[in-house]
Structure formats: structure tokens, C-alpha cells
Biopython code that builds the backbone (N, CA, C, O; Angstrom):
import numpy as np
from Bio.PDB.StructureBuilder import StructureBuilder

atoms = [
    (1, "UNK", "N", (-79.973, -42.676, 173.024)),
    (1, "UNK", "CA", (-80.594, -41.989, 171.906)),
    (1, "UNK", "C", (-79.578, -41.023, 171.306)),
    (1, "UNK", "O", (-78.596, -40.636, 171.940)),
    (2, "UNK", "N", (-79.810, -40.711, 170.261)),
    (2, "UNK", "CA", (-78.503, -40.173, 169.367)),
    (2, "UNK", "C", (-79.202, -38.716, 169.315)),
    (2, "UNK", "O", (-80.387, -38.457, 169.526)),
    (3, "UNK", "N", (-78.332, -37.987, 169.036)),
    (3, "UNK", "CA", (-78.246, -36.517, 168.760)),
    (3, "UNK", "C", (-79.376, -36.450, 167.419)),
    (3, "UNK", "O", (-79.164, -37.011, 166.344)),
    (4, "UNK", "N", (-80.554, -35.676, 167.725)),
    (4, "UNK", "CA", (-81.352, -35.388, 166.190)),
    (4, "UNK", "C", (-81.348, -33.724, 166.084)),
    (4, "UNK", "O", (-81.848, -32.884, 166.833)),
    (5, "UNK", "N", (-80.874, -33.638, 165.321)),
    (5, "UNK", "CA", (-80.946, -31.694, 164.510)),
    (5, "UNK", "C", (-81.527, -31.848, 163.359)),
    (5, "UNK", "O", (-81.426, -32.820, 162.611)),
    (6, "UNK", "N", (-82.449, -30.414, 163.128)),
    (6, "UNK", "CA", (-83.030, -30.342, 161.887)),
    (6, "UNK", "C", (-81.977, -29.077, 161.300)),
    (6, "UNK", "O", (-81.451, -28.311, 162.107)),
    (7, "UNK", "N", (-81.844, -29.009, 160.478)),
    (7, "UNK", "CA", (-81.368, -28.172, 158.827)),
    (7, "UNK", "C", (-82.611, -27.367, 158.147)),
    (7, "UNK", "O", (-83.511, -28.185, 157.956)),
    (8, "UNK", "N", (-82.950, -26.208, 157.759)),
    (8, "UNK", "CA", (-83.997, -26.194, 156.916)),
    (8, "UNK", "C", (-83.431, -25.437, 155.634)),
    (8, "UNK", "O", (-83.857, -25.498, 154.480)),
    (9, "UNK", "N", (-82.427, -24.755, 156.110)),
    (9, "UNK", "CA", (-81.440, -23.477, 154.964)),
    (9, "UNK", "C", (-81.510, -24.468, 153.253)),
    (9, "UNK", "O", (-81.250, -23.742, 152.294)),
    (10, "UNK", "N", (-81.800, -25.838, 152.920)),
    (10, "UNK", "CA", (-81.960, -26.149, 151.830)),
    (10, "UNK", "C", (-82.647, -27.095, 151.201)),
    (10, "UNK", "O", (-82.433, -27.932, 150.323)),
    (11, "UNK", "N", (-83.936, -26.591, 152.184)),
    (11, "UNK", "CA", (-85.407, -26.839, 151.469)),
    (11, "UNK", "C", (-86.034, -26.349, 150.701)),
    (11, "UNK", "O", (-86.634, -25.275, 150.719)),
    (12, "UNK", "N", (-85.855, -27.806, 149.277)),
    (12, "UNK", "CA", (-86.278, -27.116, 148.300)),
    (12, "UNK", "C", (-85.217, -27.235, 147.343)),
    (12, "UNK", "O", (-85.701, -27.138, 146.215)),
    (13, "UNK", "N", (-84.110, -27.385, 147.318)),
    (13, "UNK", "CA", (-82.874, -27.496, 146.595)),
    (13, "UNK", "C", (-83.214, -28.211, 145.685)),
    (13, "UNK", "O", (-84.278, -28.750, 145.992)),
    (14, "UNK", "N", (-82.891, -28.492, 144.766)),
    (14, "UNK", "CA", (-82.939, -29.636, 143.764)),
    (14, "UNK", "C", (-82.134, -30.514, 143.976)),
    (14, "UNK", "O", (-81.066, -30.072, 144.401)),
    (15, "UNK", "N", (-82.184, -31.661, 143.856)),
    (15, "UNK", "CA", (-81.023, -32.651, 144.461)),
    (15, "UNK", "C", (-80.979, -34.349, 143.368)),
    (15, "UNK", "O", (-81.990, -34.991, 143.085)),
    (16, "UNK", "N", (-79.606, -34.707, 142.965)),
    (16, "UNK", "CA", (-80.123, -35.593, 142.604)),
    (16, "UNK", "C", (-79.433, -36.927, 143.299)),
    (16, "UNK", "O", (-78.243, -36.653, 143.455)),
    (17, "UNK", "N", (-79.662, -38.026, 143.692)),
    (17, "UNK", "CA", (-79.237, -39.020, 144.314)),
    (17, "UNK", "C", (-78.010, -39.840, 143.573)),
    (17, "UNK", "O", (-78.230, -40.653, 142.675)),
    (18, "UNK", "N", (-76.586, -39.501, 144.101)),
    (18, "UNK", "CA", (-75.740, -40.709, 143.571)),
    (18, "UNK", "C", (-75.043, -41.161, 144.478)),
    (18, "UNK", "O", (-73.899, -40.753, 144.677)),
    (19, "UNK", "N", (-75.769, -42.337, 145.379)),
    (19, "UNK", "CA", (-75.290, -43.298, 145.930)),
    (19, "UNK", "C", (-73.892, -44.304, 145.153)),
    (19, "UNK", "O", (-73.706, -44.857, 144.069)),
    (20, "UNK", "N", (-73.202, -44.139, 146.315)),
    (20, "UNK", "CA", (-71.601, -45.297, 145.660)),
    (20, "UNK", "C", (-72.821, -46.878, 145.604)),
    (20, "UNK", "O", (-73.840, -47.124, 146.248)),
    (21, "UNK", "N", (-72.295, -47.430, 144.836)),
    (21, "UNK", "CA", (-72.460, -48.595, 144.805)),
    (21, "UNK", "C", (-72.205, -49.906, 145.842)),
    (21, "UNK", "O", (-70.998, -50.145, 145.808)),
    (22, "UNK", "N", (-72.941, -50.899, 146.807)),
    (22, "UNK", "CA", (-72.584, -51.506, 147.299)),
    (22, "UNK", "C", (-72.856, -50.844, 148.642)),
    (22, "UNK", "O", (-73.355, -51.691, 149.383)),
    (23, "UNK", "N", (-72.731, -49.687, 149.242)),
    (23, "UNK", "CA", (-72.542, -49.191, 150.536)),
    (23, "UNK", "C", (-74.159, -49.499, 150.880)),
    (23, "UNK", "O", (-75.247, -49.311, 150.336)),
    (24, "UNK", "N", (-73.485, -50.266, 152.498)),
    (24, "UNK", "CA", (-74.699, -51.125, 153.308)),
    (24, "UNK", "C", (-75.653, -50.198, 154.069)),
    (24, "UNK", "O", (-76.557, -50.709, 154.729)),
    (25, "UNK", "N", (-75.505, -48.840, 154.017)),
    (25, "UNK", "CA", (-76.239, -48.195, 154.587)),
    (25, "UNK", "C", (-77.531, -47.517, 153.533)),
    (25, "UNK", "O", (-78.453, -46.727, 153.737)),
    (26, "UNK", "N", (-77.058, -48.266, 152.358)),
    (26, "UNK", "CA", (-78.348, -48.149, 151.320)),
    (26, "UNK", "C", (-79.213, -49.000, 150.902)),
    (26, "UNK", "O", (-78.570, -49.873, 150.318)),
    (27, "UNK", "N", (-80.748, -49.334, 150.859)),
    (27, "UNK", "CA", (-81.461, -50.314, 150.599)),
    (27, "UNK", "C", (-81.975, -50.284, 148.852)),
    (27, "UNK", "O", (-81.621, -49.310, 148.187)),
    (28, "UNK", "N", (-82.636, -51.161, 148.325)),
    (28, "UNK", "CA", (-82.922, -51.280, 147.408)),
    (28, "UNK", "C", (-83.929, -49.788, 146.419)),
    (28, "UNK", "O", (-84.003, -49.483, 145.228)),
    (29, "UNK", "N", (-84.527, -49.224, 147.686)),
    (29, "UNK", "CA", (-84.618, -47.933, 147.303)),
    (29, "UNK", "C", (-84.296, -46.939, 147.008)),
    (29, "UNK", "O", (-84.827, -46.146, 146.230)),
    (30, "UNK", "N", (-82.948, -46.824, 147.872)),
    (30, "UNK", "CA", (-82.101, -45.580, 148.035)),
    (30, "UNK", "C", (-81.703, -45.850, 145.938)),
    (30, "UNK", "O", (-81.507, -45.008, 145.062)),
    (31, "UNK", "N", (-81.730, -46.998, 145.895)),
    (31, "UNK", "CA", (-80.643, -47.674, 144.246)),
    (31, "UNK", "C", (-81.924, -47.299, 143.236)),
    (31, "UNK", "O", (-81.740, -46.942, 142.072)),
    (32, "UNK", "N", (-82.739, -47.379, 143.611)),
    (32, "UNK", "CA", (-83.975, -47.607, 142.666)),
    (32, "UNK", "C", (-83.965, -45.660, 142.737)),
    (32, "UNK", "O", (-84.068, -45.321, 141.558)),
    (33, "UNK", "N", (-83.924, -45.000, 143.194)),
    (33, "UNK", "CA", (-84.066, -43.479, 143.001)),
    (33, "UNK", "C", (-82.305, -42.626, 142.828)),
    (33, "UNK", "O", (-82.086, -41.474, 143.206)),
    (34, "UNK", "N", (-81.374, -43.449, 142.251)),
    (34, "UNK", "CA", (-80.248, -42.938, 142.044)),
    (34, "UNK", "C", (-80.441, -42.427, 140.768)),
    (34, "UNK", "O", (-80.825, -43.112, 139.820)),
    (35, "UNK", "N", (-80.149, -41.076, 140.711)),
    (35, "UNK", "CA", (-80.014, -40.488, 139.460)),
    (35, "UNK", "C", (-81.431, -39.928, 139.277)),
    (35, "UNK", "O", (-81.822, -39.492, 138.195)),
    (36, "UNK", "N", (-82.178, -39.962, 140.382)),
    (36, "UNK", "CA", (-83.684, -39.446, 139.535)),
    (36, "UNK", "C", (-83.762, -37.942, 140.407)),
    (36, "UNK", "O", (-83.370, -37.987, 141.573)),
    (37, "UNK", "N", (-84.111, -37.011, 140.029)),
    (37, "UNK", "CA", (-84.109, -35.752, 140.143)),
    (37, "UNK", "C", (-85.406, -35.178, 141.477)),
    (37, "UNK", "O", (-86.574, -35.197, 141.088)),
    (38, "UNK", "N", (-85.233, -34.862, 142.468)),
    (38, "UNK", "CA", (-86.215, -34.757, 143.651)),
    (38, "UNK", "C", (-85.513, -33.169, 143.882)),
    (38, "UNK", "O", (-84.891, -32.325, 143.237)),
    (39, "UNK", "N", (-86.100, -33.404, 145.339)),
    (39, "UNK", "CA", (-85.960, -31.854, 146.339)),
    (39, "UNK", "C", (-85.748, -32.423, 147.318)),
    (39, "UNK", "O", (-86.146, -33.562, 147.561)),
    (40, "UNK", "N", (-84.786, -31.411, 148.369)),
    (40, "UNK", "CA", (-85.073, -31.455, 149.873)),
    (40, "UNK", "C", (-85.817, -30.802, 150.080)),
    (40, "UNK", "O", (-86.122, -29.702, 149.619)),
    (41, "UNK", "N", (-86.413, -31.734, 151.205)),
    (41, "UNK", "CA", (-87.418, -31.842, 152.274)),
    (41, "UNK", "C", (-86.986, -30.884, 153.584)),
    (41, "UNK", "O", (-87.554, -29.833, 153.885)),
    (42, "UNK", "N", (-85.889, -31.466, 154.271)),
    (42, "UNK", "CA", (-84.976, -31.127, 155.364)),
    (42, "UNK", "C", (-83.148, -31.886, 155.103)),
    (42, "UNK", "O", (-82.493, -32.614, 154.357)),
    (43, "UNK", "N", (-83.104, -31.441, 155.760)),
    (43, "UNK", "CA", (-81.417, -32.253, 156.483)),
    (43, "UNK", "C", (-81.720, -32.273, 157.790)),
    (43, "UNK", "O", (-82.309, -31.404, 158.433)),
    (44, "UNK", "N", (-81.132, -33.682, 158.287)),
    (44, "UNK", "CA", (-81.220, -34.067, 159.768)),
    (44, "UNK", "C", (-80.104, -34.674, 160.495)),
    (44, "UNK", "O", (-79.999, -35.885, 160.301)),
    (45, "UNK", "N", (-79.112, -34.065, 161.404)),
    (45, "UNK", "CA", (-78.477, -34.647, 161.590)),
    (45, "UNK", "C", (-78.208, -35.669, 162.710)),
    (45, "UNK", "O", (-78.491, -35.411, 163.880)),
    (46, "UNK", "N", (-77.613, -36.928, 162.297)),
    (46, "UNK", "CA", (-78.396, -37.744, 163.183)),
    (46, "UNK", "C", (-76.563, -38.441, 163.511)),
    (46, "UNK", "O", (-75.621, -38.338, 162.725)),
    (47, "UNK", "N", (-76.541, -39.038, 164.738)),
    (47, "UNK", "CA", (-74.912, -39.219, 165.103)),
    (47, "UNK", "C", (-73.721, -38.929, 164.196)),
    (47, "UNK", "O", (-72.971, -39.708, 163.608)),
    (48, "UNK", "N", (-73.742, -37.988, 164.230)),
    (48, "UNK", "CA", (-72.622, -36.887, 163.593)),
    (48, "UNK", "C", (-73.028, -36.913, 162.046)),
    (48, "UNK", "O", (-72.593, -36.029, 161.308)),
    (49, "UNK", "N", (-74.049, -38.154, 161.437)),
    (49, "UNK", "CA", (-74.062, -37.585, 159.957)),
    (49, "UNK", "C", (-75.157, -36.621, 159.366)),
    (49, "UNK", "O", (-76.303, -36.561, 159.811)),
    (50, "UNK", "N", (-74.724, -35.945, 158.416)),
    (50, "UNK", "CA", (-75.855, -35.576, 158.124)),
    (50, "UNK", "C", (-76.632, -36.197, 156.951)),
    (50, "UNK", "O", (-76.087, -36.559, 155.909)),
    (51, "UNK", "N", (-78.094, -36.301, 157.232)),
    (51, "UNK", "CA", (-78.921, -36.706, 156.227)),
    (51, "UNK", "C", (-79.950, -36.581, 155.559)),
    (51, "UNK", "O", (-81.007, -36.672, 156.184)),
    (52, "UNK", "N", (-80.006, -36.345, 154.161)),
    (52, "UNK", "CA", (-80.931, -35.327, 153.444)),
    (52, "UNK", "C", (-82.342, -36.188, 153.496)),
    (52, "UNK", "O", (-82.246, -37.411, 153.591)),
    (53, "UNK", "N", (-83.676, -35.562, 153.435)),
    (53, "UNK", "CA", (-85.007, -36.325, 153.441)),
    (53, "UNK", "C", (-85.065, -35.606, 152.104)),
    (53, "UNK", "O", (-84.965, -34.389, 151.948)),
    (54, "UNK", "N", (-85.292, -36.788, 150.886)),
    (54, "UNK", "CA", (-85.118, -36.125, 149.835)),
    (54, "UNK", "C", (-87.098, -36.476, 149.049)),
    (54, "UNK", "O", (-87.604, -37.597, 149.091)),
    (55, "UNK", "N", (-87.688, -35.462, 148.551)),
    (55, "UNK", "CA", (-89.168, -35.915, 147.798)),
    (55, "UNK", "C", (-88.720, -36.032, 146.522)),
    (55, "UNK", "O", (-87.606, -35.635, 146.180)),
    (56, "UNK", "N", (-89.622, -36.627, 145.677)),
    (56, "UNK", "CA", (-89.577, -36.648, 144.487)),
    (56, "UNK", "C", (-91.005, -37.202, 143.502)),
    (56, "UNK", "O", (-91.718, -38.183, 143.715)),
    (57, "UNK", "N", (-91.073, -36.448, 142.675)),
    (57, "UNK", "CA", (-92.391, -36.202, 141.725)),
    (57, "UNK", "C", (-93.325, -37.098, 142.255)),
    (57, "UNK", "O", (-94.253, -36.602, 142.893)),
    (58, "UNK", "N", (-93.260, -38.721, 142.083)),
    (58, "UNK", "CA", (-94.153, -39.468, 142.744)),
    (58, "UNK", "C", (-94.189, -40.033, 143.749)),
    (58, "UNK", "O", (-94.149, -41.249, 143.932)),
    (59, "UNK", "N", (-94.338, -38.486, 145.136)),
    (59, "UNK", "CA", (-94.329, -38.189, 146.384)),
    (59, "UNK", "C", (-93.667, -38.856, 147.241)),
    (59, "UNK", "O", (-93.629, -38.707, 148.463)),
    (60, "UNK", "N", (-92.806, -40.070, 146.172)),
    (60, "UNK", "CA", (-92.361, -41.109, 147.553)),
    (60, "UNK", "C", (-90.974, -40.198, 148.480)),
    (60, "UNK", "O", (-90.776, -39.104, 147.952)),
    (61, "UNK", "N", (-90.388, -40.368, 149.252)),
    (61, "UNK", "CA", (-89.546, -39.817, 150.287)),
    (61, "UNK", "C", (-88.505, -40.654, 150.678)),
    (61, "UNK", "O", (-88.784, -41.592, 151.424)),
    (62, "UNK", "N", (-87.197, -40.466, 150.261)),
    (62, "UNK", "CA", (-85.947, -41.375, 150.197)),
    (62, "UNK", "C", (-84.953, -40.354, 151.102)),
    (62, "UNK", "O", (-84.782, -39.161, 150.849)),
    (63, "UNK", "N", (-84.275, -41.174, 152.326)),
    (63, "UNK", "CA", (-83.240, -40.309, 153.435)),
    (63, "UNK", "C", (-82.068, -41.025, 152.339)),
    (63, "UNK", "O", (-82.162, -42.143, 151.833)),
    (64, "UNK", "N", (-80.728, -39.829, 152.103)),
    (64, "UNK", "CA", (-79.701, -40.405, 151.821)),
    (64, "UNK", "C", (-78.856, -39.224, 152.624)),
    (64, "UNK", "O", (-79.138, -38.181, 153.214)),
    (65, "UNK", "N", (-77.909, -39.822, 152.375)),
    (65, "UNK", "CA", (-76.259, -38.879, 152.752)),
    (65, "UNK", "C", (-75.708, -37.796, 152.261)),
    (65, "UNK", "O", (-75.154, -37.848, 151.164)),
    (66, "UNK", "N", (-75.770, -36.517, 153.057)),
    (66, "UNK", "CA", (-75.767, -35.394, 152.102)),
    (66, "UNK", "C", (-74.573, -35.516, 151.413)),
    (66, "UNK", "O", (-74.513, -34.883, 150.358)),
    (67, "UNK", "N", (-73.862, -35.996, 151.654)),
    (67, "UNK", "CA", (-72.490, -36.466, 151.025)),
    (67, "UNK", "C", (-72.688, -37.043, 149.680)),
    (67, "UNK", "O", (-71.753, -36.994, 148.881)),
    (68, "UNK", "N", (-74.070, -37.709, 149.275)),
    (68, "UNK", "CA", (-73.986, -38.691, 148.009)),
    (68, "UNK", "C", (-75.273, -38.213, 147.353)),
    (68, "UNK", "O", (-76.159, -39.018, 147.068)),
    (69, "UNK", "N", (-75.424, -36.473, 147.028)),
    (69, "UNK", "CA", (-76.583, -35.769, 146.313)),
    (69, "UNK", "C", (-75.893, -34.732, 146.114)),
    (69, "UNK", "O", (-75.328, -33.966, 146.895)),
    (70, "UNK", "N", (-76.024, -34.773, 144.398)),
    (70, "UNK", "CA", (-75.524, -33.829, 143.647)),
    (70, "UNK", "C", (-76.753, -32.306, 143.682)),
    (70, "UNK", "O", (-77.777, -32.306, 142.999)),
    (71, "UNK", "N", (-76.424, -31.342, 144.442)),
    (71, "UNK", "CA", (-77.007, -29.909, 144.783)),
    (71, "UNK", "C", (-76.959, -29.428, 143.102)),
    (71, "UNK", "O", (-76.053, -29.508, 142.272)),
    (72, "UNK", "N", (-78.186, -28.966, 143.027)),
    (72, "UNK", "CA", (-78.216, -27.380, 141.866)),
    (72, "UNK", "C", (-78.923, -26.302, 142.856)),
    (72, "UNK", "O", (-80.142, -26.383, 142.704)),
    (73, "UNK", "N", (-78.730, -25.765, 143.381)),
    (73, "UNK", "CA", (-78.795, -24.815, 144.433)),
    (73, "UNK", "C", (-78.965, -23.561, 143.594)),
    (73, "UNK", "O", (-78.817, -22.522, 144.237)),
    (74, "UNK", "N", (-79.281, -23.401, 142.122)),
    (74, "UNK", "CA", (-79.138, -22.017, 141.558)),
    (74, "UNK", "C", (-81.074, -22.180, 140.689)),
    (74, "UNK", "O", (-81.935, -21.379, 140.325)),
    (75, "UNK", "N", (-80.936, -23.505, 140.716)),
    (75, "UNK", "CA", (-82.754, -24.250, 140.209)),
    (75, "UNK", "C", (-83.681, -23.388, 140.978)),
    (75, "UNK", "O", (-83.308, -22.929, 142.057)),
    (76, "UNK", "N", (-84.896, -23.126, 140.497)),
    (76, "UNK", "CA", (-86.037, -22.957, 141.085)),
    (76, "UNK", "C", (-86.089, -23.671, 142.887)),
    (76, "UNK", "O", (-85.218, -24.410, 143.346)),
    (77, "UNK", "N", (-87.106, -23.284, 143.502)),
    (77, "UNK", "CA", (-86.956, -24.247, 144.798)),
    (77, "UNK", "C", (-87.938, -24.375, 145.343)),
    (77, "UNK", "O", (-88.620, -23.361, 145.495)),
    (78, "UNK", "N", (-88.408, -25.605, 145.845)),
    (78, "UNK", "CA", (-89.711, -26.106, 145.645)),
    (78, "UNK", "C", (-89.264, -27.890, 145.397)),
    (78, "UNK", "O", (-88.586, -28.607, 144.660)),
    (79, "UNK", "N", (-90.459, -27.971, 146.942)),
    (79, "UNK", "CA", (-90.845, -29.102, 147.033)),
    (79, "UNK", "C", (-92.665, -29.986, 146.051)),
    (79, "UNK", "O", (-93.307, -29.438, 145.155)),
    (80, "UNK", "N", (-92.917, -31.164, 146.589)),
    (80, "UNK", "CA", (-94.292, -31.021, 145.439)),
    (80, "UNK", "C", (-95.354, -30.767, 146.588)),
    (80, "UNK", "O", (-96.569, -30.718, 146.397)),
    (81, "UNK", "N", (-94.847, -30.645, 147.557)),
    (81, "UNK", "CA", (-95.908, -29.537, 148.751)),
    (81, "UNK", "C", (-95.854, -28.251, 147.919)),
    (81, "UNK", "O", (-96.919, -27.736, 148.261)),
    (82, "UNK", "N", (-95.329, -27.454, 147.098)),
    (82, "UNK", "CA", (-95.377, -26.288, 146.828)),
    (82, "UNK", "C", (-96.015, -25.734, 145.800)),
    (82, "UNK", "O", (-96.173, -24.562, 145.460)),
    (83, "UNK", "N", (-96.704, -27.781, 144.906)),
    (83, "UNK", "CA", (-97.052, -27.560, 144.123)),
    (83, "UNK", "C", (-98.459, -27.977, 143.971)),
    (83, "UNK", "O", (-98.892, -28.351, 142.881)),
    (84, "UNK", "N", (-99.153, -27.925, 144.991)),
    (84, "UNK", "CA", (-100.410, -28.406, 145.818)),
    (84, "UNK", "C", (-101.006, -26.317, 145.817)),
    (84, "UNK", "O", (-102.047, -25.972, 146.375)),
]
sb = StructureBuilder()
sb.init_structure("model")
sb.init_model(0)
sb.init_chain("A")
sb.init_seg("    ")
for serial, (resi, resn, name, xyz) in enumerate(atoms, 1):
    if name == "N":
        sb.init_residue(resn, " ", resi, " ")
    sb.init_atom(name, np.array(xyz, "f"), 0.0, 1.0, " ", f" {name:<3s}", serial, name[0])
structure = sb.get_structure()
């Protein structure tokens, strides 16, 4: 079993998804929510990577690579739990 850590310091961030193209550790979803504007959830780090649980407006929940999400960290912050 692999190493799991939670992150919480940027829950809530605004985040937007830009996956490289082609990389196999992305499914047809991760592609289908590139470029669309969400929040973190958490960061989790899972065998040495870290990886963002990202929400977005129509509640669905996409894990990508904190490496491949463009941060506005200066945005409002708030998930759509916050907006319940």
C-alpha cells in the first residue's frame, strides 16, 4: 500500500485543469474538464505525487496532478459545499 497524505492549506483555490495532451495517466474525463474552471477539494499525496481532488460547478469531482492546474490563489475561496 502506498503512502496516502492529505493537504488542506488549498481548499478552495480556484484551479483550472491543463492537462498535457496524450499523458496515460489521464482518462477521457480528466480531457473533457481541461480548461474548465473548479476548486480544490484537497491535495493528496499518493507515491510521491501529489494530487489535486478538484470540484466543479456541476458537482462532478476530477483527481489531476498538481503539476497540470493553473492556481489563482488571490480568487475568492470556496468550494460548491460553500455554496449550499
Amino acid at each position: 500500500m502506498s503512502e496516502h497524505r492529505h493537504q488542506t492549506p488549498l481548499r478552495g483555490t480556484k484551479a483550472t485543469p491543463r492537462p498535457p495532451a496524450g499523458r496515460g495517466d489521464y482518462s477521457e474525463i480528466n480531457y473533457r474538464y481541461s480548461g474548465v474552471v473548479g476548486h480544490i477539494h484537497e491535495v493528496v499525496t499518493i507515491g510521491g505525487k501529489q494530487l489535486a481532488k478538484v470540484g466543479f460547478d456541476d458537482r462532478k469531482i476530477v483527481y489531476y496532478l498538481l503539476d497540470d492546474l493553473e492556481l489563482d490563489a488571490a480568487a475568492l475561496r470556496g468550494t460548491f459545499h460553500d455554496k449550499e
